[in-house]
C-alpha positions in Angstrom: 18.2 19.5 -6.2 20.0 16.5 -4.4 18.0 13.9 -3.1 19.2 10.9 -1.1 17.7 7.4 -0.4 18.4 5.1 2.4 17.1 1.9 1.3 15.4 1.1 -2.3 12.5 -1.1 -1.7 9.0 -1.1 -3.7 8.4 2.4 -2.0 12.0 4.3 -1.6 12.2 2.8 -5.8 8.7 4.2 -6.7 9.2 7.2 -5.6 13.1 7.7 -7.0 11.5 6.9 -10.1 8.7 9.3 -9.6 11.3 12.2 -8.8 13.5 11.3 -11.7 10.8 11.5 -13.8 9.2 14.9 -12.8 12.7 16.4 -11.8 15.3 14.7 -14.5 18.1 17.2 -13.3 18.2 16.3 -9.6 21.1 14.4 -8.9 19.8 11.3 -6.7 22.0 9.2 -4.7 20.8 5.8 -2.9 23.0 3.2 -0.7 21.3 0.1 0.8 22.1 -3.3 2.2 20.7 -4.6 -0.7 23.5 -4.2 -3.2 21.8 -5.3 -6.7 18.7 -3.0 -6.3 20.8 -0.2 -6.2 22.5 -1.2 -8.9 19.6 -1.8 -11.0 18.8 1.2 -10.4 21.5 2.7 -11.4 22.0 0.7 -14.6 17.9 2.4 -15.3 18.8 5.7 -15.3 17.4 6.4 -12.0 20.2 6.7 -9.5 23.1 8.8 -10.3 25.6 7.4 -7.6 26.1 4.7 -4.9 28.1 5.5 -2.0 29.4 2.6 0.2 27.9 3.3 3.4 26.0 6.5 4.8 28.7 9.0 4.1 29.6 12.9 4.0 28.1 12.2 0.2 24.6 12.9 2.1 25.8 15.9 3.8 24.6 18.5 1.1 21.0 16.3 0.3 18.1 18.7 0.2 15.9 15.4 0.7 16.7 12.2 2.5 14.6 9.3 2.6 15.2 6.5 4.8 13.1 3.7 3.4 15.2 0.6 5.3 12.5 -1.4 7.9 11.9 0.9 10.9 14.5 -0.5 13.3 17.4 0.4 10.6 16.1 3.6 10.1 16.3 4.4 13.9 20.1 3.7 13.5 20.6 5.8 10.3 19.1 8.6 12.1 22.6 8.7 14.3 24.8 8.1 11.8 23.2 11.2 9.8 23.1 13.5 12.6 26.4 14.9 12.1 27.0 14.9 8.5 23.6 17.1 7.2 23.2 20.6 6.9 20.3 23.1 8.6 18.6 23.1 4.9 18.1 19.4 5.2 14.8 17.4 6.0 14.9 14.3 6.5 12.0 12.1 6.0 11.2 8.2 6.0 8.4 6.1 4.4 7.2 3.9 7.7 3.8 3.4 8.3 4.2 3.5 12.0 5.6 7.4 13.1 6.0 7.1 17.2 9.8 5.2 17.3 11.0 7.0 15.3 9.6 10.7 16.1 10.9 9.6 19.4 14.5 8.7 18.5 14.2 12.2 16.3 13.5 13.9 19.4 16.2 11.9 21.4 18.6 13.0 18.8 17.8 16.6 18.6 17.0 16.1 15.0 13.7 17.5 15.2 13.9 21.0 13.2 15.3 18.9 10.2 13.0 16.1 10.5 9.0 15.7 8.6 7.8 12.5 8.5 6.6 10.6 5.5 3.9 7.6 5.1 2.9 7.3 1.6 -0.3 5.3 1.4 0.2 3.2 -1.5 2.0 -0.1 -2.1 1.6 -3.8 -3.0 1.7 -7.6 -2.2 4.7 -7.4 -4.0 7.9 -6.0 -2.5 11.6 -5.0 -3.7 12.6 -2.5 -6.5 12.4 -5.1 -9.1 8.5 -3.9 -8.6 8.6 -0.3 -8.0 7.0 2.0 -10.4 6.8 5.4 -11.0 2.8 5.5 -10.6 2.8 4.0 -7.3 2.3 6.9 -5.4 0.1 8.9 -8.0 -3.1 9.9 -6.4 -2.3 8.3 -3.3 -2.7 9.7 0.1 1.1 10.6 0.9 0.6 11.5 4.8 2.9 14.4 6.1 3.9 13.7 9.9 5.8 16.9 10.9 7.6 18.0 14.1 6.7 21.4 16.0 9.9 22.6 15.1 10.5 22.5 11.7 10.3 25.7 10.0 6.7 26.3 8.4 8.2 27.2 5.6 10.2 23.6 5.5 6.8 21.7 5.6 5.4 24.1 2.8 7.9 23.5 0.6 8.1 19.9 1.6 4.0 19.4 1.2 4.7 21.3 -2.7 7.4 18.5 -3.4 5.3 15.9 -2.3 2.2 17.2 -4.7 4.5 17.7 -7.5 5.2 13.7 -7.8 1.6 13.5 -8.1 0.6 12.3 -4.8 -2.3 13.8 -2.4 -0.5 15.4 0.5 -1.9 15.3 4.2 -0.6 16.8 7.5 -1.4 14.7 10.3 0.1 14.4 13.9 2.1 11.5 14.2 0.0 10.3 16.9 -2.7 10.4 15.1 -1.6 9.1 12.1 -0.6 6.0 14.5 -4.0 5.3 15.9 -5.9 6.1 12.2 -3.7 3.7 10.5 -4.1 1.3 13.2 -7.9 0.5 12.3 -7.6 1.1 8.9 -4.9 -0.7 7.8 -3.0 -3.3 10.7 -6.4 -4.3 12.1 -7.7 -5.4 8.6 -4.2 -7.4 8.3 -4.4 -9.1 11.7 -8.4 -10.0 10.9 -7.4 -11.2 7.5 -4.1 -13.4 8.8 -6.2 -14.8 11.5 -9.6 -15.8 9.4 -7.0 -17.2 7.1 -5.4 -19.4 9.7 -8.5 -20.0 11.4 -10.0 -21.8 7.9 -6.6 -23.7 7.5 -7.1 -25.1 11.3 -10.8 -25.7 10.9 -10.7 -27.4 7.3 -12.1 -31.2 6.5 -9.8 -33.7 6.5 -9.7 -33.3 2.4 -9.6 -29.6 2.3 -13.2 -28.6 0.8 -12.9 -25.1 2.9 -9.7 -24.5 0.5 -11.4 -25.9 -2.6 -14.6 -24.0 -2.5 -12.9 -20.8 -1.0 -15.2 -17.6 -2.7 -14.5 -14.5 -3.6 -16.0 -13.2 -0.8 -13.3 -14.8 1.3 -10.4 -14.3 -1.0 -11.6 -10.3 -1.3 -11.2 -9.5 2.8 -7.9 -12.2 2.5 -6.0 -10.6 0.2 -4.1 -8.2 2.2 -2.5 -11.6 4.4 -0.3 -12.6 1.3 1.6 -9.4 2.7 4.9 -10.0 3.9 5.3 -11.1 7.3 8.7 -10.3 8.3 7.0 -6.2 7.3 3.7 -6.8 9.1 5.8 -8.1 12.7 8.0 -4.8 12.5 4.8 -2.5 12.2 2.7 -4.3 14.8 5.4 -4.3 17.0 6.3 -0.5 16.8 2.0 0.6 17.0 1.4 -2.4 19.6 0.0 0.1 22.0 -2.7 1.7 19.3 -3.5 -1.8 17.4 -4.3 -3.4 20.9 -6.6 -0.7 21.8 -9.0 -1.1 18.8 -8.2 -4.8 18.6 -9.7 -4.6 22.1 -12.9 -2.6 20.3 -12.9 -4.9 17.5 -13.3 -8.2 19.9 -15.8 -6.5 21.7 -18.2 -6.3 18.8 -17.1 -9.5 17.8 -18.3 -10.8 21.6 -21.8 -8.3 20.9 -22.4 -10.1 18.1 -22.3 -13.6 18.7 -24.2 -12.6 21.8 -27.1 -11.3 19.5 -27.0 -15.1 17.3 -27.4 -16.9 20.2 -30.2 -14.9 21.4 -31.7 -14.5 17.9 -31.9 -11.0 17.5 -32.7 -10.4 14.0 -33.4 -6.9 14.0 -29.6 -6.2 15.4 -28.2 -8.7 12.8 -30.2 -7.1 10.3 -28.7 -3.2 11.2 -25.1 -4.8 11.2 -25.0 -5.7 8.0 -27.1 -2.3 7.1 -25.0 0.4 8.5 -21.8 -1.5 7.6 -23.2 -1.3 3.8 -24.0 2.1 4.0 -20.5 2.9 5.6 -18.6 1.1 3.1 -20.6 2.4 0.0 -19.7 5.9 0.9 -16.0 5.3 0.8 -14.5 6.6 -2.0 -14.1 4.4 -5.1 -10.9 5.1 -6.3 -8.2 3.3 -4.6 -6.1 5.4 -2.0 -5.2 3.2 0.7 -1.8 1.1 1.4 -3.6 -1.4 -1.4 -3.9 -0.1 -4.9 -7.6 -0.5 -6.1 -7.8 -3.6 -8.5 -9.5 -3.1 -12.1 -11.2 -5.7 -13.0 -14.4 -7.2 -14.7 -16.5 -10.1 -14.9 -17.7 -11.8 -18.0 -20.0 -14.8 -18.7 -18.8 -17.5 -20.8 -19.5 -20.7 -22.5 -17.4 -23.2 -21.7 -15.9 -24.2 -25.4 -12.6 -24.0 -26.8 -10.9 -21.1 -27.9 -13.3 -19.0 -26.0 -10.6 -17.2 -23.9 -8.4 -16.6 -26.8 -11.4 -14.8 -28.7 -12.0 -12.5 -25.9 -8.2 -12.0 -25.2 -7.5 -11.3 -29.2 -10.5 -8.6 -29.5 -9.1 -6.5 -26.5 -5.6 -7.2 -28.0 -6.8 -5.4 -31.5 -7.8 -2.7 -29.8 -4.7 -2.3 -27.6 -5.9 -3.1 -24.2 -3.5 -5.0 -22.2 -4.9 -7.3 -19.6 -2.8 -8.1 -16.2 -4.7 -10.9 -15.6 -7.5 -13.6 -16.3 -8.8 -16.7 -15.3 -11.6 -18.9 -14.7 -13.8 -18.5 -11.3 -13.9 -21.7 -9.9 -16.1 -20.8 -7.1 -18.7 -18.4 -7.5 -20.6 -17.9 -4.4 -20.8 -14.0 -4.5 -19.7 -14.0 -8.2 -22.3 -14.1 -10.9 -19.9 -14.8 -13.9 -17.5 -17.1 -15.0 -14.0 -15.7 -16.6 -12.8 -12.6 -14.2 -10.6 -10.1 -16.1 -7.8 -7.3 -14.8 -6.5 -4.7 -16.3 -4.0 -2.1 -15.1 -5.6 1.4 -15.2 -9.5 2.4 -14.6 -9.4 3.7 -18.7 -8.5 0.2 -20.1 -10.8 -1.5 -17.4 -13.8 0.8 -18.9 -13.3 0.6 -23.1 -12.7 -3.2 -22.3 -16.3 -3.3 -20.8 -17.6 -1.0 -23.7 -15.7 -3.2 -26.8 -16.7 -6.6 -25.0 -20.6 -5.2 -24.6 -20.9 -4.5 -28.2 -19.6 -7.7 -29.3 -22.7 -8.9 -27.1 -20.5 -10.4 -23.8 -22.3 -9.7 -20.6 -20.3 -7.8 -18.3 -20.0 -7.7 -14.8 -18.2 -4.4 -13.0 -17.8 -4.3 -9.3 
């Protein structure tokens, strides 16, 4: 097998590095404008070869990925038009698919052509922080054309399971308007909320200093990167500003019901929106990873973190993070604690339990 990336970001790198490690024949090649991750790629074993530019090297791929921002992969699309073979899919890794299922079809690319959106990724970006579990058990959504052979997608859908990732064929137009509310919605609400506490803050910043969980929980997702976020809202304007459209609305029906006082319709907000959220599944699957993490109550006193910290450590549980909670409006303990993997996160709760810490899981 010869596979061959365009671009090696977080998510082209995660999932080199996933193929590499479940197929360590295939010979993978990888260019990108970004010189040194390609190199440092190569120099870990992951990429065999870098050609200069998108070259006749790619010709024989049995794979491409373009994972360059969606405007670049538009123009690799016409420089690889000529050079692959009939066997050939090409694929990307955008989270948007209309652009460019429409430049495949202007090309007449489209029985070589199954688009790819791998739901998985990070507030951190570049392959300096890909990883080979980035996709695993992740929704890897499969956009393909009406003409690609069936037989094509099959075979594609089997590759895509074999890296460990969950495999779903969607239209591309419905893949737009999906990801639309559940994923750029929430990052235009929480870049918006955020800017709207910056521009409503005291004088001396108390809205900053007491900022909750609660708050930095719906926030998270605006530490994104922007120059990423304006590329996909701009290519799924049309679907974003239909439910944005929605989203005001109810935003409009509810204030209405504060001013009048209805507390029966406040009271059925927040109770269908509870019911709704607790049936989502618990295991992250989304363009977010899930965090792991617990809470634990502590007395303030010194060389209390470096107890807890040195009884996981003996029992070879490494944490990702921890620190104090500063403000703990929706929080009941003091010292919050991540770990990377749902295992450690559990026999870190059991261990601290029996050494009588009360712990917190949310």
């Amino acid at each position: 097998m010869k596979i061959g990336f365009i671009g090696l970001g977080l998510i082209g790198g995660s999932i080199a590095r996933a193929v590499r490690h479940f197929y360590p024949e295939a010979e993978i090649i990888a260019c990108s404008r970004t010189r040194a991750s390609v190199e440092q790629a190569m120099s870990d074993g992951i990429v065999d070869r870098i050609p200069d530019e998108v070259n006749t090297d790619f010709g024989d791929c049995d794979y491409i990925f373009l994972c360059a921002p969606v405007s670049s992969n538009l123009e690799y699309l016409k420089k690889l038009k000529p050079l692959i073979g009939p066997s050939c899919i090409l694929t990307d890794v955008g989270s948007t698919k209309s652009d460019i299922h429409a430049q495949v079809t202007a090309l007449g690319l489209e029985a070589s052509f199954i688009g790819g959106h791998p739901m998985a990724g990070s507030e951190k970006t570049g392959y300096a922080n890909s990883k080979r579990i980035l996709i695993e058990n992740a929704y890897y959504v499969i956009t393909p054309t009406a003409q690609v052979p069936p037989e094509a997608v099959e075979r594609y859908r089997d590759f895509v399971a074999s890296l460990n990732a969950l495999p779903l064929i969607l239209d591309y137009q419905v893949h737009d308007y999906v990801t639309a509310g559940i994923s750029h919605l929430p990052h235009i609400i929480a870049s918006s909320l955020v800017n709207l506490i910056k521009d409503s803050d005291t004088e001396d910043g108390v809205m900053k200093l007491v900022a909750a969980g609660g708050f930095k929980d719906i926030t998270r997702i605006a530490s994104s990167s922007p120059e990423m976020w304006e590329q996909i809202c701009m290519s799924n304007r049309k679907n974003i500003s239909s439910i944005l459209n929605d989203y005001i609305s109810s935003l409009n029906q509810i204030r209405q019901q504060l001013d009048q006082a209805e507390a029966g319709a406040v009271h059925r907000l927040f109770e269908t929106s509870r019911d709704y959220r607790n049936s989502l599944p618990e295991k992250g699957r989304g363009p977010l990873q899930r965090i792991y993490e617990i809470y634990c109550d502590m007395v303030d006193e010194v060389g209390g973190i470096a107890t807890l910290a040195t009884i996981l450590a003996s029992n070879q549980i490494s944490l990702k993070n921890i620190g104090i909670v500063h403000s703990r409006e929706f929080i009941e303990a003091v010292l919050r604690i991540e770990f990377y993997d749902e295992t450690s996160m559990k026999q870190a709760a059991d261990i601290l339990r029996r050494y009588r810490y009360v712990i917190y899981e949310r």
